[in-house]
N, C-alpha and C positions, 0 to 999 in steps of 0.2 A: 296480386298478392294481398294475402291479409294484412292489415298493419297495424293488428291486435299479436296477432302472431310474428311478425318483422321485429315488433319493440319487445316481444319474449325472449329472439335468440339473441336481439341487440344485449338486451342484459343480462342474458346468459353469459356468453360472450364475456360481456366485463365482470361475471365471478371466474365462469371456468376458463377461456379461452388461452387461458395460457399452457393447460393442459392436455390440448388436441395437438395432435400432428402438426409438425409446418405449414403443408400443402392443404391442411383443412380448414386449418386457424383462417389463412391467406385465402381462401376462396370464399368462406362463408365472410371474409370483414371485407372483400370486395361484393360481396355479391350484396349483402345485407345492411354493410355500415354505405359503402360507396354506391350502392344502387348500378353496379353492371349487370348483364346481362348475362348470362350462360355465354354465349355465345361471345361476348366482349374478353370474359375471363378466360376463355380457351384460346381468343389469340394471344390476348397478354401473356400465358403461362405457355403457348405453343404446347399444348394438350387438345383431343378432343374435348368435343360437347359431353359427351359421355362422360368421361373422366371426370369435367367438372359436375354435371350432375351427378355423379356416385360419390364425392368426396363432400356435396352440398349435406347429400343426402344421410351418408355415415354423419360426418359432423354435426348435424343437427341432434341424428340419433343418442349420439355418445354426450353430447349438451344434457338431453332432456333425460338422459341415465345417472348421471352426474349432479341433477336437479331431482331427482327421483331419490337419490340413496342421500347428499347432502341438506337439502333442501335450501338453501343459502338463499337461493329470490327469494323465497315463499318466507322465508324467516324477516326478511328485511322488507318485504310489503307486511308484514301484521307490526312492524316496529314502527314504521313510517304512519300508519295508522291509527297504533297508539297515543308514537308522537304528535300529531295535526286534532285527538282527543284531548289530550293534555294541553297541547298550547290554547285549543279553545275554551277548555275548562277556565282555565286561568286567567284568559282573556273577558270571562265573561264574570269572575266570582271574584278574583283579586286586579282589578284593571287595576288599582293605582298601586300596586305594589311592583314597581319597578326592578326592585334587586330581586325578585322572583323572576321575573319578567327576562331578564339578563341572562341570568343561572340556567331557563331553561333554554333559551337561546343558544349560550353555548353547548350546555349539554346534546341538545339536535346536532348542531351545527358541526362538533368536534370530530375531525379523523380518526378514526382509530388505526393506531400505524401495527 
């Protein structure tokens, strides 16, 4: 497996995944977060292999439609971006200015609930 494309649906996954099916959610966070198998996950779920590859397979679909129309990764890799611009900026023109230093800290650092 790719694992340029594994750590796509990974964080997909933690934008949308709570908007897929039960049985898709659960298959693709076994298959992808727990590293099972097709075959692991069809006896766990007592499905075939089939089924888990059609529900891997829609799931991903419906992820990267999801990422298509919202775009939420793609928005939060150009932020993350930004931000490691600006903390280097800062880092490299105001090193001794500490309460800057702090501000932007939090700023990265903060949840937004």
């Amino acid at each position: 497996m790719d694992i340029e494309y594994k750590n796509k649906i990974n964080a997909l996954l933690s934008f949308y995944g709570e908007l897929l099916a039960k049985k898709q959610l659960a298959y693709l966070r076994y298959y992808y977060e727990d590293d099972f198998s097709i075959i692991e996950i069809a006896e766990e779920e007592h499905v075939s292999r089939q089924a888990v590859s059609d529900n891997l397979k829609k799931g991903c679909e419906v992820l990267e439609h999801y990422e298509a129309v919202l775009s939420l990764y793609h928005d939060s890799l150009k932020r993350q971006a930004l931000e490691e611009d600006l903390l280097a900026y800062v880092g490299n023109h105001y090193e001794k200015d500490s309460h800057l230093k702090a501000l932007l800290d939090q700023m990265v650092n903060q949840e937004i609930n």
